[in-house]
Every structure is written in structure tokens, then in C-alpha cells.
C-alpha positions as a Markdown table, in Angstrom:
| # | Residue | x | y | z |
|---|---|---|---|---|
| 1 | Unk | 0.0 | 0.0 | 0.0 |
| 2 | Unk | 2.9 | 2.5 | 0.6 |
| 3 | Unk | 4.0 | 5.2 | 2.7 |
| 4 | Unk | 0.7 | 7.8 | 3.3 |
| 5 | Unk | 3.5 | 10.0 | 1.5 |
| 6 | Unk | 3.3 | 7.6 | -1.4 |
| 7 | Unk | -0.5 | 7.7 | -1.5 |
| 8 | Unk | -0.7 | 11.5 | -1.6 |
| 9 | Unk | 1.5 | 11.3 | -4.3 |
| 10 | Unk | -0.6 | 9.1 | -6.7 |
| 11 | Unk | -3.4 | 11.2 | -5.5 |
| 12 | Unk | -2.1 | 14.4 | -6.9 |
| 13 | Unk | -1.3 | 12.4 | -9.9 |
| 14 | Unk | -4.8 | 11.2 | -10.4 |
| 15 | Unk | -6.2 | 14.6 | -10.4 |
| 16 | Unk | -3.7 | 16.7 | -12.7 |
| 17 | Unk | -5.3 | 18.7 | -15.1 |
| 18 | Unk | -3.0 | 20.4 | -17.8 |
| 19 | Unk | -5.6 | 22.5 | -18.3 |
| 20 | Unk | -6.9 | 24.0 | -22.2 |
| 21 | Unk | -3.8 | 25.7 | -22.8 |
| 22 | Unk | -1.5 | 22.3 | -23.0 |
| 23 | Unk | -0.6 | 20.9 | -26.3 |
| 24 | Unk | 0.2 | 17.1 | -26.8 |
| 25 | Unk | 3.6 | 16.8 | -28.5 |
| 26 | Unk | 2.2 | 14.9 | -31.7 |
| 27 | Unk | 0.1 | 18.3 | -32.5 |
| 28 | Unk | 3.6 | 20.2 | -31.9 |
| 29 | Unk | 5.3 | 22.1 | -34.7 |
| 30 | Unk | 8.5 | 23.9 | -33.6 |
| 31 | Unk | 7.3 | 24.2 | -29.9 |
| 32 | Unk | 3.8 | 25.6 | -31.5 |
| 33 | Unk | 0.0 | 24.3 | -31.5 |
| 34 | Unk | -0.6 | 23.5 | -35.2 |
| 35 | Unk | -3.9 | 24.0 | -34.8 |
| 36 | Unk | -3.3 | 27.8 | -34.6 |
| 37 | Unk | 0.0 | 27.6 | -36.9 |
| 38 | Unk | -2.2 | 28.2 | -39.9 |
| 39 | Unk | -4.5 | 30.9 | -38.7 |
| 40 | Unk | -1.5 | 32.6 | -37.8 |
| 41 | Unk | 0.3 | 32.8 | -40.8 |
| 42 | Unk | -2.6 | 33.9 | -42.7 |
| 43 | Unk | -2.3 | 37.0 | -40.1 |
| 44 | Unk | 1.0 | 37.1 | -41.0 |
| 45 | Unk | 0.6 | 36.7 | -44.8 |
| 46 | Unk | -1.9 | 39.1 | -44.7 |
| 47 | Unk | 0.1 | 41.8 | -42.9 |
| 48 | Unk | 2.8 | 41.3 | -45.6 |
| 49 | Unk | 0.1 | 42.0 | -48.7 |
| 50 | Unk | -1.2 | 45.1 | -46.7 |
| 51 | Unk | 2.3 | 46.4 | -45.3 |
| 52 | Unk | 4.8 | 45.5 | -47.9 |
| 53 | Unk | 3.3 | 43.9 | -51.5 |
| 54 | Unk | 0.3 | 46.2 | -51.9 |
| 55 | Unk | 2.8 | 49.2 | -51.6 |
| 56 | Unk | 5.1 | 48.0 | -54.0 |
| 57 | Unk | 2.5 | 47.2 | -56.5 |
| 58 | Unk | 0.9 | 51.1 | -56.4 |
| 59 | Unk | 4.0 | 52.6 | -57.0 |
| 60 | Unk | 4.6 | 50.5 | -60.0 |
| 61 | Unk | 1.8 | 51.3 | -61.7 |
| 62 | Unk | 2.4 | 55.1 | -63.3 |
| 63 | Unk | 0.1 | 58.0 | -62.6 |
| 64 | Unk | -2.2 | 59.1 | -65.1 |
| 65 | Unk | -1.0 | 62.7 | -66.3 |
| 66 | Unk | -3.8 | 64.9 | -64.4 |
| 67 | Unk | -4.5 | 68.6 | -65.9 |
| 68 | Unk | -4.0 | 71.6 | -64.2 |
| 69 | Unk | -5.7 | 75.7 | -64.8 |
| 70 | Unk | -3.5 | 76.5 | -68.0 |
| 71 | Unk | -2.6 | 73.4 | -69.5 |
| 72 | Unk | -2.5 | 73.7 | -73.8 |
| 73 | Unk | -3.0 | 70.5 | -75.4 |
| 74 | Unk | -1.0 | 71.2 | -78.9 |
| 75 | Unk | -2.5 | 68.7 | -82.1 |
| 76 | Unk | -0.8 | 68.3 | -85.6 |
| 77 | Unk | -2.0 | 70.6 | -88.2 |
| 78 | Unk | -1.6 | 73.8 | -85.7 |
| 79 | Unk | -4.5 | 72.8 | -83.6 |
| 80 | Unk | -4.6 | 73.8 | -79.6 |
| 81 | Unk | -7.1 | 73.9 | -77.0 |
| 82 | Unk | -6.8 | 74.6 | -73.3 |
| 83 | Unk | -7.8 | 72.0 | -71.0 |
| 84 | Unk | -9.5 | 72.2 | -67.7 |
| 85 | Unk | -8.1 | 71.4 | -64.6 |
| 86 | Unk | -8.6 | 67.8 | -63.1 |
| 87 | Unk | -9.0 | 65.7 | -66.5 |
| 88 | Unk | -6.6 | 62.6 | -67.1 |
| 89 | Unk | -4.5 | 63.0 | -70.1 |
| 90 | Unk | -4.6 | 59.8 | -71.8 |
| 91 | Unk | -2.8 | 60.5 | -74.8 |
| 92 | Unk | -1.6 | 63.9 | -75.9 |
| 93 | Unk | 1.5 | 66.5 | -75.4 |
| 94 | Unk | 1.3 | 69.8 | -73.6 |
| 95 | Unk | 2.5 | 72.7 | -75.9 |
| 96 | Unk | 6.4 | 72.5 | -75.7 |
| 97 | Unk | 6.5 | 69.0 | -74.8 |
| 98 | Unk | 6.2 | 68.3 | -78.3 |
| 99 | Unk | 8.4 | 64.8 | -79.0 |
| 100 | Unk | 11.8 | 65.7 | -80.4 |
| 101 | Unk | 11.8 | 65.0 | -84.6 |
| 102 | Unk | 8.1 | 63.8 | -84.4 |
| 103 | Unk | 5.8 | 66.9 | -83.9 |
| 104 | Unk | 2.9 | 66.6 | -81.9 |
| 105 | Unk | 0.1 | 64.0 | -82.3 |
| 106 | Unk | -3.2 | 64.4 | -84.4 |
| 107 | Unk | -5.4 | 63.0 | -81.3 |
| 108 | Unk | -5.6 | 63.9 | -77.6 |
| 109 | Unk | -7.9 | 62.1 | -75.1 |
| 110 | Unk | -8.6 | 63.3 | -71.7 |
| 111 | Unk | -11.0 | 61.6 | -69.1 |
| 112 | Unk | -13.2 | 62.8 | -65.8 |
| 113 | Unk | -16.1 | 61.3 | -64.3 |
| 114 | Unk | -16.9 | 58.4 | -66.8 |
| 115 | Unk | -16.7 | 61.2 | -70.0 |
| 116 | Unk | -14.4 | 61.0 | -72.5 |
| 117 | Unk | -13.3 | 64.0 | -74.5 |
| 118 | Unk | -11.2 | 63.2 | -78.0 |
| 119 | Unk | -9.8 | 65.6 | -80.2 |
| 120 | Unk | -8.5 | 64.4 | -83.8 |
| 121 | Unk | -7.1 | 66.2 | -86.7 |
| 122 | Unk | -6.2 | 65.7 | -90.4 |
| 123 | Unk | -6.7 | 67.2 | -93.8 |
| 124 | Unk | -9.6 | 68.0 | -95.1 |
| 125 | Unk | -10.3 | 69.6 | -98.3 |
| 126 | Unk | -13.9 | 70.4 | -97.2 |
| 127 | Unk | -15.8 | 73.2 | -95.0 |
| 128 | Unk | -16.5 | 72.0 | -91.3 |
| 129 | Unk | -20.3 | 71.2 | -92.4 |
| 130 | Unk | -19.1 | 68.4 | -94.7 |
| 131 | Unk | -16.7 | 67.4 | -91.7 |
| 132 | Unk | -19.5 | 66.9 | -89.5 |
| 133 | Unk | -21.6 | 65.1 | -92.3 |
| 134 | Unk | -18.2 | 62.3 | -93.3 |
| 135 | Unk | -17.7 | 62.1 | -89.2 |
| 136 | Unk | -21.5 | 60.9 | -89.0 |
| 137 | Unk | -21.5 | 58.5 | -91.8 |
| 138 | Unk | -17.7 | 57.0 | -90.6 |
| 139 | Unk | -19.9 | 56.5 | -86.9 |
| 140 | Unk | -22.3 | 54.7 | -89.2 |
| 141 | Unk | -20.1 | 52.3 | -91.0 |
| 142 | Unk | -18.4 | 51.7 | -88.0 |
| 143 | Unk | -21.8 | 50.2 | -86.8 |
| 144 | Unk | -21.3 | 52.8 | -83.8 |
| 145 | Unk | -24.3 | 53.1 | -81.4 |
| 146 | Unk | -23.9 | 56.6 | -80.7 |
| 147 | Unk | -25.8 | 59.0 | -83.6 |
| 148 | Unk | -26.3 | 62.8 | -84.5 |
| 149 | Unk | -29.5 | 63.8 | -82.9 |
| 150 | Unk | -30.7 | 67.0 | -84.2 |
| 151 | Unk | -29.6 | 69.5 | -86.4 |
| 152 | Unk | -26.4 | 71.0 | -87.0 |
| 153 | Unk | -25.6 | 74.6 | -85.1 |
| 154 | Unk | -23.1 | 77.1 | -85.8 |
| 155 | Unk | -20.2 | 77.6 | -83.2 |
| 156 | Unk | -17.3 | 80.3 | -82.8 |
| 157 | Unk | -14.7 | 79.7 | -80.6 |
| 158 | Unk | -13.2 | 82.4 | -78.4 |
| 159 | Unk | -10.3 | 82.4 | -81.0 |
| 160 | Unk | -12.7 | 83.1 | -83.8 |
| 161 | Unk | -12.6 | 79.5 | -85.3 |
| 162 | Unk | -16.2 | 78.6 | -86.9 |
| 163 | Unk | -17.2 | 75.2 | -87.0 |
| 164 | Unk | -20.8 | 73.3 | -86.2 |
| 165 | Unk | -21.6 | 71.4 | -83.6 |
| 166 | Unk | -24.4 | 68.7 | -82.8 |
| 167 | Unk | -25.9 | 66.6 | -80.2 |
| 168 | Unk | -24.1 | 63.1 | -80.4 |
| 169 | Unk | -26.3 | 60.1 | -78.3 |
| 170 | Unk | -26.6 | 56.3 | -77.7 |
| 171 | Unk | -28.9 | 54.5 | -74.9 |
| 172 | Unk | -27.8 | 55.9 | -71.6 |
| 173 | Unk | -25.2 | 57.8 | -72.8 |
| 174 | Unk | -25.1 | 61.7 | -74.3 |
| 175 | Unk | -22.3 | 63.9 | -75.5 |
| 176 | Unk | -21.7 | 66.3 | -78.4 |
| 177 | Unk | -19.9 | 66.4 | -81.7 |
| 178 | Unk | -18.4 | 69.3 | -83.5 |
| 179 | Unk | -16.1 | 69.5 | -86.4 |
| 180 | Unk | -13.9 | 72.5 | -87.8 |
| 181 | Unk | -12.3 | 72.7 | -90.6 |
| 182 | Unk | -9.3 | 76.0 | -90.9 |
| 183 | Unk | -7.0 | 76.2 | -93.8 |
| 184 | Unk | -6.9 | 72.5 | -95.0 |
| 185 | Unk | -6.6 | 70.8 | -91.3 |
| 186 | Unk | -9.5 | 69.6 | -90.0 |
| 187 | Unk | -10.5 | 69.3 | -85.8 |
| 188 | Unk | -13.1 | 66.9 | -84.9 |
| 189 | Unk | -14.3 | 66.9 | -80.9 |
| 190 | Unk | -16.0 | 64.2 | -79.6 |
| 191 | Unk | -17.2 | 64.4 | -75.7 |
| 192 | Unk | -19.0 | 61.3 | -74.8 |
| 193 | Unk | -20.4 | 60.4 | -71.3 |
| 194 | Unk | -23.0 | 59.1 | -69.0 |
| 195 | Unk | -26.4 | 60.3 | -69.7 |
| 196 | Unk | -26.7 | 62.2 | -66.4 |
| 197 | Unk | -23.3 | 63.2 | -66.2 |
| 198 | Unk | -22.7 | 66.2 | -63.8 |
| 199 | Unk | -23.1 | 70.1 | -64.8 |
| 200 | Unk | -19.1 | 70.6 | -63.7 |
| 201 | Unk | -18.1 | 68.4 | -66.6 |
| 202 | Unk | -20.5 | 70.2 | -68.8 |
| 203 | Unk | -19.3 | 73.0 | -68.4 |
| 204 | Unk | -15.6 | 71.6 | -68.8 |
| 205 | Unk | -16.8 | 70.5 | -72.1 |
| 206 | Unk | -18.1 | 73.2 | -73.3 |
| 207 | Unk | -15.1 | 75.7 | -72.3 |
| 208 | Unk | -12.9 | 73.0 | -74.0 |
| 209 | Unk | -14.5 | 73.6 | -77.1 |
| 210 | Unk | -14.4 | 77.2 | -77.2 |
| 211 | Unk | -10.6 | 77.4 | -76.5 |
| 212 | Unk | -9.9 | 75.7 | -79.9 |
| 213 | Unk | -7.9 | 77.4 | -81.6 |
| 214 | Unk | -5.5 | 77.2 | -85.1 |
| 215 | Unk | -2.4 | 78.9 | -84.5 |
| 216 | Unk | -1.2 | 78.5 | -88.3 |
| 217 | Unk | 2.1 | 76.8 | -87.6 |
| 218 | Unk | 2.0 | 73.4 | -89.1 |
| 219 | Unk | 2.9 | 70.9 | -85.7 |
| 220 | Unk | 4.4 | 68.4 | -88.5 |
């Protein structure tokens, strides 16, 4: 039977609890509970995206050229126009940014708010009425959803360029089209966006337009 010492000591034996917190060796990994391994370096995995990766990957990917109060977009054929402040450049070239032994390009794109403005030029041996009528038909060919709605109007820019403009529309989308024609070299604008796009880009729009201009230097 023992010693009473003896007895007390199987006793305490008998009754041990390791409690919730203790781990049997087989379910060991490196001194740690696999059973929380996993969670835990998806915490840690996670922290790394956020912290480190995520980082990384937004200062790879470039910054869209944004506009400021001022900025002249500059078109081949001697064709500018002053853009508003807080439209993306997509594609285009600031007056005197023009890229060495290539002259400036015959298209521009800038985009706000889901609208699209796109200026193109070319030579055209007709007034800008027939421009507007050849852009139409093009649209047409093209099988393009967006029409002319409307007729034709007259428009001057604040540089004294005359050209016509029109209302240019597709199914939940609205916009306008306008074509000049100055001294051979066509312009044709087309601002596209969502059908209840806001009165700010409107008006961005329309102050576009009017700051066409033809300076009468060829931009190769």
C-alpha cells in the first residue's frame, strides 16, 4: 500500500489537469500548437500584402498625367485647345512638350467622371459642315451606337474658329460632336459620357471647345 507520502502522491497524480492551454507533443510544430500555426500565418501573410506587396505594386503602376488651370494641349496641323483642370491625359503632349523630330500627335484624349473628350485632326479639303456630315457616316459604318441627334448649329470659338456642332447620343449615354475645318486641317471633338453626367463636366466640355484654336504653324 505504501507510505501515506506515497499515497498522496498518486493522488495528486490522479487529479492533474493540464488544463486547455497544454498541447500534446504529436500536435507540436516547432514548440507551437498547429492547430493555430495556420491561422496565424494567414495573419502574417496578410500583414505582408497590406504592409509590404500592396505598396510596392501602387508605385509601379504610373500615374495618369492629371491637368492643371493652363494646360494647352497642342495637335498636328496647328490645332490647340486649353484644357481644364482635373481631367486625365490619356494621350496627348502639352504645348512644348512636343516629342523631339516627331511633332505633336493628331489625337488627344482626356477623361473625368466616366466622359471621355477626344480631339483628332487631319486634312480636309472640305468646309466644317461636310466634316460633320463624313464624321457621321464614318460612326455609321463603323456600326457605332452613338448618332447625330438633331440638327447641325453654328459655333465660334473664343479664338474666332467657326465650326458646327451637334448633339451626339446612344442609350444611356449623351455627348456632343463638332467639327472645324481651318486652312486644310480639319478638328473633330467628340465628348462622350454618362447620360446624367454632372453640370461641372458640362461645363468643362463646353469651355474645351471654345478654346480651340488654329495657331497657323503646321505641328508636322
Amino acid at each position: 500500500m505504501g507510505t501515506p507520502a506515497q499515497a498522496e502522491a498518486v493522488s495528486s497524480a490522479e487529479v492533474f489537469d493540464p488544463g486547455d492551454r497544454w498541447v500534446p507533443v504529436d500536435r507540436r510544430w516547432w514548440g507551437m500548437d498547429r492547430r493555430t500555426l495556420l491561422p496565424a500565418l494567414i495573419v502574417l501573410a496578410l500583414a505582408f500584402l497590406q504592409g509590404v506587396v500592396l505598396p510596392r505594386i501602387d508605385d509601379a503602376i504610373p500615374v495618369t498625367n492629371v491637368t492643371t488651370a493652363g494646360d494647352v494641349i497642342a495637335l498636328k496641323g496647328g490645332f490647340t485647345f486649353t484644357a481644364d483642370a482635373g481631367w486625365s491625359l490619356e494621350q496627348g503632349e502639352l504645348v512644348g512638350d512636343e516629342p523631339s523630330g516627331q511633332g505633336y500627335p493628331d489625337s488627344a484624349v482626356l477623361t473625368r467622371g466616366g466622359t471621355q473628350f477626344t480631339v483628332r485632326t487631319g486634312t480636309f479639303a472640305g468646309d466644317s459642315a461636310a466634316l460633320l456630315d463624313q464624321i457621321e457616316q464614318t460612326q455609321r459604318r463603323l456600326g457605332s451606337a452613338l448618332t447625330a441627334t438633331g440638327d447641325p448649329v453654328a459655333v465660334t470659338t473664343l479664338s474666332g474658329e467657326s465650326g458646327v456642332m451637334t448633339r451626339y447620343a446612344a442609350p444611356q449615354m449623351d455627348g456632343v460632336l463638332a467639327a472645324f475645318v481651318v486652312d486644310g486641317t480639319g478638328a473633330e471633338i467628340i465628348a462622350v459620357g454618362p447620360e446624367q453626367v454632372g453640370q461641372d463636366i458640362l461645363t468643362d466640355v463646353g469651355a474645351m471647345i471654345a478654346t480651340l484654336a488654329h495657331t497657323g504653324k503646321a505641328s508636322s
